[in-house]
Residue frames as a rotation matrix with the C-alpha (Angstrom) as fourth column:
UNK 1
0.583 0.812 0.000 0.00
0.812 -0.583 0.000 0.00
0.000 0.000 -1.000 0.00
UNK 2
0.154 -0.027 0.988 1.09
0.202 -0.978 -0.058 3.61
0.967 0.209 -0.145 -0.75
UNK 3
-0.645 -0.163 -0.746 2.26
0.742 -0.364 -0.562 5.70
-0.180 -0.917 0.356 2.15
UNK 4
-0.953 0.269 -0.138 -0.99
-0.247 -0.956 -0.155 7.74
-0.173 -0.114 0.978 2.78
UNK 5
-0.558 0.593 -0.581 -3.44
-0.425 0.397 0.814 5.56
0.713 0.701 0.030 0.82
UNK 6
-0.844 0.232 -0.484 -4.65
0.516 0.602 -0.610 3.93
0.150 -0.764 -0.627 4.48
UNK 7
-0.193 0.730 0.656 -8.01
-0.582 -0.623 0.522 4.80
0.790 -0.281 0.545 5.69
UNK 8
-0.880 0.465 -0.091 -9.27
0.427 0.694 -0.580 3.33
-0.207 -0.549 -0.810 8.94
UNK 9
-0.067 0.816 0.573 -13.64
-0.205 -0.574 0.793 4.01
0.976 -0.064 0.206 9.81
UNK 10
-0.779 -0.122 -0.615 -14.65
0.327 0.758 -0.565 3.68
0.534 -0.641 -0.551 13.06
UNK 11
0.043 0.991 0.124 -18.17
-0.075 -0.121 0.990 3.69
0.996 -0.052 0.069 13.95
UNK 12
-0.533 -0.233 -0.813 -18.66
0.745 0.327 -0.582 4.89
0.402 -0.916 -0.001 17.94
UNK 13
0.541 0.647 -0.537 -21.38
0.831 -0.313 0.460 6.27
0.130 -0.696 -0.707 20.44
UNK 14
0.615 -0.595 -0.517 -18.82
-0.494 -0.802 0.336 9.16
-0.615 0.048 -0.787 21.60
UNK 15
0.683 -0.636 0.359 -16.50
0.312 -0.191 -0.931 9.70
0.661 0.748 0.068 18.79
UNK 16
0.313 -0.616 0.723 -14.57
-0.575 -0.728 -0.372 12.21
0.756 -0.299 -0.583 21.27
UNK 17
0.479 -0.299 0.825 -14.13
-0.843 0.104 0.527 9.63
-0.244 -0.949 -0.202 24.04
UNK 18
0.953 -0.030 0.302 -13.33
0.143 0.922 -0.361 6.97
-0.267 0.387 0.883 21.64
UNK 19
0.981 -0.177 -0.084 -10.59
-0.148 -0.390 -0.909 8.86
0.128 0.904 -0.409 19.17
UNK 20
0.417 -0.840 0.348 -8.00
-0.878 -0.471 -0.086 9.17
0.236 -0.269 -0.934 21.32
UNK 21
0.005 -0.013 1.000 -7.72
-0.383 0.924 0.014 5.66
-0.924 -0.383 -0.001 22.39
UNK 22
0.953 -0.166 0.252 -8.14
0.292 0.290 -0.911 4.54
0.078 0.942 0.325 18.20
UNK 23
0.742 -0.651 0.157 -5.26
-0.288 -0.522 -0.803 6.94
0.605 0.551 -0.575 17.59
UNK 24
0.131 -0.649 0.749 -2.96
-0.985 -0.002 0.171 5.84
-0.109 -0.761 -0.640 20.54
UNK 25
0.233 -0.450 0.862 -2.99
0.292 0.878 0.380 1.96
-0.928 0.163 0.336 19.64
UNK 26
0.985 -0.163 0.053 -2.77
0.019 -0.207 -0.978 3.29
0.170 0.965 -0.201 15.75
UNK 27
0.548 -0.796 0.256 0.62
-0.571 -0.580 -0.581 5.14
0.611 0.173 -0.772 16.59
UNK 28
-0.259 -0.645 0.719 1.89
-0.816 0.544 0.194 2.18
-0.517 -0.537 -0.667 19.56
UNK 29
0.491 0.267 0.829 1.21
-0.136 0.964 -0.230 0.09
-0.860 0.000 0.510 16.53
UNK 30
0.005 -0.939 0.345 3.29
0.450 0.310 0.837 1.88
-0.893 0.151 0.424 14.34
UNK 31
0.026 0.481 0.876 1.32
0.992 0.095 -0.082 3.47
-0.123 0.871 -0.475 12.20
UNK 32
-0.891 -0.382 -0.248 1.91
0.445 -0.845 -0.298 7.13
-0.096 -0.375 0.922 11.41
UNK 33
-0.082 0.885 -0.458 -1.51
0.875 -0.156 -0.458 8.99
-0.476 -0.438 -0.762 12.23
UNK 34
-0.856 -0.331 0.397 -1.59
0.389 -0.918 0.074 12.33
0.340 0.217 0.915 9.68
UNK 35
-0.653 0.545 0.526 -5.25
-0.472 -0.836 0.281 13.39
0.593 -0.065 0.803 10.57
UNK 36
-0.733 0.677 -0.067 -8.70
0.669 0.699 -0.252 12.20
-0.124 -0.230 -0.965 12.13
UNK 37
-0.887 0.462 -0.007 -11.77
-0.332 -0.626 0.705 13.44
0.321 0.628 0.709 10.72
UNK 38
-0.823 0.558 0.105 -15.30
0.029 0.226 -0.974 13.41
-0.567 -0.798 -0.203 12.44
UNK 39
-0.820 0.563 -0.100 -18.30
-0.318 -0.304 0.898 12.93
0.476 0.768 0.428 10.65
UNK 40
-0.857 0.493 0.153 -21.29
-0.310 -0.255 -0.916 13.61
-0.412 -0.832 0.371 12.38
UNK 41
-0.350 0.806 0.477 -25.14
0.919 0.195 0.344 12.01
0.184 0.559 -0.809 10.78
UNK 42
-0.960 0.222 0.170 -27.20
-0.217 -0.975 0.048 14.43
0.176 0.009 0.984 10.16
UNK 43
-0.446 0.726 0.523 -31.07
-0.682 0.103 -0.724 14.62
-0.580 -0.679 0.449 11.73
UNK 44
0.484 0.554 -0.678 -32.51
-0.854 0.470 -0.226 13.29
0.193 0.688 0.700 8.70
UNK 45
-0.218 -0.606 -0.765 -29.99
-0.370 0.777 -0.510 10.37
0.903 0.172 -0.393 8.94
UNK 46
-0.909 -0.009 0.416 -30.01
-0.401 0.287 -0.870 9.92
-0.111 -0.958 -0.264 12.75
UNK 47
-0.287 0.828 0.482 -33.81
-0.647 0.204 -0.735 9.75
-0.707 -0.522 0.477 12.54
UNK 48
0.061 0.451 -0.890 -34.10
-0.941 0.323 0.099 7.28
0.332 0.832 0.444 9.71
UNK 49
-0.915 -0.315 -0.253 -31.57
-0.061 0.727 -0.684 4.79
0.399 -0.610 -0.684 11.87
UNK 50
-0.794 0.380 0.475 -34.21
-0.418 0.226 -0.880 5.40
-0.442 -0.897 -0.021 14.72
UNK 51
0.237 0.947 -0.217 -37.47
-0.937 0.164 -0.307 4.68
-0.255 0.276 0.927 12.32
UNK 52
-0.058 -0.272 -0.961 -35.49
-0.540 0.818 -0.199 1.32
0.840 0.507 -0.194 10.80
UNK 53
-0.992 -0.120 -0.047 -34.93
-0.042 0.646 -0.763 -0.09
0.122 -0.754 -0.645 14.20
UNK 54
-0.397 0.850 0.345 -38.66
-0.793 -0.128 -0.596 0.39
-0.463 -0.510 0.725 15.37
């Protein structure tokens, strides 16, 4: 693989309590971390999730 070409996703309840802990085994696994990039659903999204589960 390309240096850069890597993508992780990771899908978590808090994002902000989560990130740091992704990014800290990332980098004591050797990997070189260049960014991290939140992506938030939006209502329309959130509330479709909630109508599918029902």
């Amino acid at each position: 693989m390309d240096e850069g070409s890597a993508r992780l996703l990771v899908a978590a309840d808090d994002v902000q309590a989560v990130a740091p802990y992704v990014v800290r085994a990332l980098v004591g696994a050797g990997a070189m971390v260049m960014g991290v990039k939140v992506f938030l659903p939006s209502l329309e999204e959130a509330y479709l999730k909630l109508v599918r589960e029902t």
